[in-house]
N, C-alpha and C positions, 0 to 999 in steps of 0.2 A: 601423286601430289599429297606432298601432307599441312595440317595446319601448327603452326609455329606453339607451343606451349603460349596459355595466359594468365592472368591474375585473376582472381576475385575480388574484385574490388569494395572497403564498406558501403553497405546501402547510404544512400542521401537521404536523408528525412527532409519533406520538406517544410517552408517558415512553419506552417498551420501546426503541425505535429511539434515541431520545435517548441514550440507556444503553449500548445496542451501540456507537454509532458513538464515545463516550468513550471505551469500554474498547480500542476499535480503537486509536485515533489513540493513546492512552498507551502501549500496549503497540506498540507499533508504535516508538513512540519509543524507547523503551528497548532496541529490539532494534538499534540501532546504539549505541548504549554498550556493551552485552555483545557484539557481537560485536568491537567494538573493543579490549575488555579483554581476551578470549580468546583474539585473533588470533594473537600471539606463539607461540602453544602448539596451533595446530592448521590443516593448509593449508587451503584453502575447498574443496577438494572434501569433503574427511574431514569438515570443521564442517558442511557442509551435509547430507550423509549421515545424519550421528546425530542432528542436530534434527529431518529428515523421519521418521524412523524414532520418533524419541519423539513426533511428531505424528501420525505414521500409527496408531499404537497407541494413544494417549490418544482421538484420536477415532474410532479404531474401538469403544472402549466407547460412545461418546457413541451408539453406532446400535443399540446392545440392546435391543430393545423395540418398535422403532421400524419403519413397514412402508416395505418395499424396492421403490421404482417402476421397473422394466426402463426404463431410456435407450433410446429408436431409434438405428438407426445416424449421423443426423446428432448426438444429443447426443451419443454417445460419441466424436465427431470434434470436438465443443467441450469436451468434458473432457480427451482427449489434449492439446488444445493447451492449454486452462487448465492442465495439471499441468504441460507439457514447460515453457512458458514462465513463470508464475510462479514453482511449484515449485523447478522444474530448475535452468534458465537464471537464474533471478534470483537465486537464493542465490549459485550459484556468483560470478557478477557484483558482488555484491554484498562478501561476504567478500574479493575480491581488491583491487576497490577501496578497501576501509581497514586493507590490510594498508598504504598512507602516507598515504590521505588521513585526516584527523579525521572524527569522528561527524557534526558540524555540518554540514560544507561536503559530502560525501558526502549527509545529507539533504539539503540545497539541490538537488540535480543531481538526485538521484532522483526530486524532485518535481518535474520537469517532465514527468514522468509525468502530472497530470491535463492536462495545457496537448490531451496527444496521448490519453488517454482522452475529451474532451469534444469535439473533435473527429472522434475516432472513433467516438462514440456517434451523432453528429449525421448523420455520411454514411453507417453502415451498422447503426444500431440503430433511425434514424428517431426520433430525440428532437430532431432539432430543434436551431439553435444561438442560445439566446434572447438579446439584447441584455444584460443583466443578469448573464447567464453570462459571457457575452464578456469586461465589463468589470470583473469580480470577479474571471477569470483572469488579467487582463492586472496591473490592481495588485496581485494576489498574485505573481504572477510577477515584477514585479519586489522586491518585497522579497527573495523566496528568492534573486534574483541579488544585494541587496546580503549577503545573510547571507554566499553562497558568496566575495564581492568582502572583506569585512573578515576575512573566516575565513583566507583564501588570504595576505591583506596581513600575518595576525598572525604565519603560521605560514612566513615568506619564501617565500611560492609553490607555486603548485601542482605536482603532479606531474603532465604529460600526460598519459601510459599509463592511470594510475588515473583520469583524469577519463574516459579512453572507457571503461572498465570502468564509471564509475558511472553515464552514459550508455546502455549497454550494457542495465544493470539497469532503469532509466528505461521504458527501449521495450521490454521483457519483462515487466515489471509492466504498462502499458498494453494491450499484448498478452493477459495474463490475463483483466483485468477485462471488455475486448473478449468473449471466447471464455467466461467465465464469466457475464454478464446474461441470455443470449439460454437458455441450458442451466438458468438458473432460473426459465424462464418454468415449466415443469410438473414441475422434477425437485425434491424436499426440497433444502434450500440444507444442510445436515449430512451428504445422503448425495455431493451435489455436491465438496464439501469433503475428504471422505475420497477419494474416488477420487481428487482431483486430488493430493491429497498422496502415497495412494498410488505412484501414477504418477510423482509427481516422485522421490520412495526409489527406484524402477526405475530412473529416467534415471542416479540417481548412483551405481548400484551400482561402477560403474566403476572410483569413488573406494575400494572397499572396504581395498586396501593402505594407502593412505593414511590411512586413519582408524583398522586395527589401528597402526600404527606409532603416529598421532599421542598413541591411548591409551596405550599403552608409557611416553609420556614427560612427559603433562601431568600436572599438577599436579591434584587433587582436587577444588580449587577453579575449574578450567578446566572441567573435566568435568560439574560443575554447572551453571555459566554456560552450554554448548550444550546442557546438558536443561531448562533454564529455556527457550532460545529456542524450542524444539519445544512445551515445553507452553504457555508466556504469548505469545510474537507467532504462535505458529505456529496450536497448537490451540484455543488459547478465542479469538484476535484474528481468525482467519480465522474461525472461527464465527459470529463478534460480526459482523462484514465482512458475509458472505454473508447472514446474517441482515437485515441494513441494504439488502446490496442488493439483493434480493427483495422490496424495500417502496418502494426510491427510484431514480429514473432516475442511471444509470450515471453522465454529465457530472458531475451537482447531487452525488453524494455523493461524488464522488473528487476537488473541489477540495476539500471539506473537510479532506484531507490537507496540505494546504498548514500545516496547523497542526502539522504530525511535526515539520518542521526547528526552529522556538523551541523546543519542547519537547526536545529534542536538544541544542539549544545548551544549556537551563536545567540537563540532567539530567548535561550534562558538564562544568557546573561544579560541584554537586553531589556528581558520584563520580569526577570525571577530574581535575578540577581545572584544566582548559579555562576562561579566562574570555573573556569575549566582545568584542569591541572595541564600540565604538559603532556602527559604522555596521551589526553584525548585529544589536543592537537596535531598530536604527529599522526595519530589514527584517523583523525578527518581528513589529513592530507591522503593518506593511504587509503583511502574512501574513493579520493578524487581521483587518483591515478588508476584505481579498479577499474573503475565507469569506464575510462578512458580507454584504457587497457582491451574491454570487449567492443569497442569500434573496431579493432585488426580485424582483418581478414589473413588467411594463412591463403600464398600460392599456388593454384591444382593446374595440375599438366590435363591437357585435352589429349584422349587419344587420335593417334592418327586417323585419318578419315583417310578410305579408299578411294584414288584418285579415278 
């Protein structure tokens, strides 16, 4: 007796997940607009400081109530590095990169972050590099590079320095998400979260001069804008994230980001007044078909089973 060859069929996500990974990728967006609008008025260590600190506090309510699982010494060696490099390193990175790049082309470069999350999930999380993945990264990937190619063409070129800065950020976000999957196999993905943010508010204490001065002198309306980043990309968007990634393998849900950069480009013609050229439309569309594209699943024959 044998059994008939079958499919693999894509996983279902369900609503809840569906819902997280929205709220991620929106707020996710948005937080290179605001910090592009706030840039003028605050250096990136000082802007990174006070967003982690209204994050670090906003979800440390989120853990009242809720029971406290002791980390072993190796998770506390993946939550160091999830805080240092996400947290830390990627704000800092991040902010200094659009103090000349735009919102748009800065999202293009950061997102080449999943190209090196789904790779690295594959050689050291044991997920695998499935065919469908591959080819969902590769046309999503290029689209983000025409985003970044018409953004650069609009704006007479890019700036070097800030493109390794948003580089920089690129390979410390995939860094995070590396060091943060393996730390969610057993720990609450809320209490995971707050340590890591924790942690990163340590790394930039450093900045603390920097950010009484910067207060000294912004504007009101500045000062909002970095308490919006801490509570909506920082503390509900890393929630919403960790949440998602606790239910979906690492690679599959961090191309899904590939959709931050249109959404970047739409929100900064919206509130920036950034319009987009053509050829970063056709690469948002190529964005959206990537995503799409690693839902496949590829056909595996079952072997025969001894009757």
């Amino acid at each position: 007796m044998t059994t008939p060859p079958t499919a693999i069929r894509p996983t279902r996500l369900s609503p809840l997940v569906l819902i997280a990974i929205s709220v991620t990728l929106v707020a996710w967006a948005s937080a290179f607009i605001v910090i592009r609008g706030v840039g003028p008025d605050f250096t990136p260590g000082g802007m990174s400081l006070l967003r982690l600190v209204v994050g670090t506090v906003l979800l440390g309510f989120l853990l009242i109530g809720r029971r406290w699982v002791a980390p072993t010494r190796r998770e506390w060696l993946l939550i160091l590095g999830f805080g240092v490099a996400w947290f830390g390193a990627y704000n800092i990175a991040l902010n200094t990169a659009e103090e000349t790049l735009d919102a748009g082309t800065t999202a293009m470069i950061v997102n080449l972050a999943p190209i090196l999350v789904a790779l690295g999930a594959g050689l050291f999380l044991r997920e695998g590099l499935q065919k469908w993945l591959a080819i969902g990264a590769g046309v999503a990937f290029i689209g983000v590079i025409l985003i970044g190619v018409g953004a650069g063409n609009a704006n007479g070129g890019i700036d070097g320095i800030a493109v390794l800065w948003a580089l920089l950020a690129a390979v410390t976000y995939a860094a995070g998400v590396l060091f943060q999957k393996p730390a969610l196999k057993r720990l609450p993905a809320g209490q995971v979260t707050w340590l890591g943010c924790a942690i990163g508010t340590i790394a930039c204490l450093p900045f603390s001069g920097q950010l009484l001065a910067d207060l000294q002198q912004a504007p009101t309306s500045s000062i909002l804008g970095v308490v919006y980043l801490g509570a909506v990309p920082t503390a509900i968007a890393f929630s919403t994230w960790a949440y998602a990634l606790s239910r979906v393998p690492a690679g599959q849900l961090t191309i899904s980001t590939y959709i931050v950069p249109p959404l970047a480009i739409l929100m900064g013609v919206i509130f920036l007044g950034e319009l987009p050229v053509p050829l970063a439309i056709v690469g948002g569309i190529l964005c959206l078909v990537g995503v799409a594209l690693t839902r496949r699943r590829s056909p595996v024959k079952v072997r025969p089973a001894a009757g």
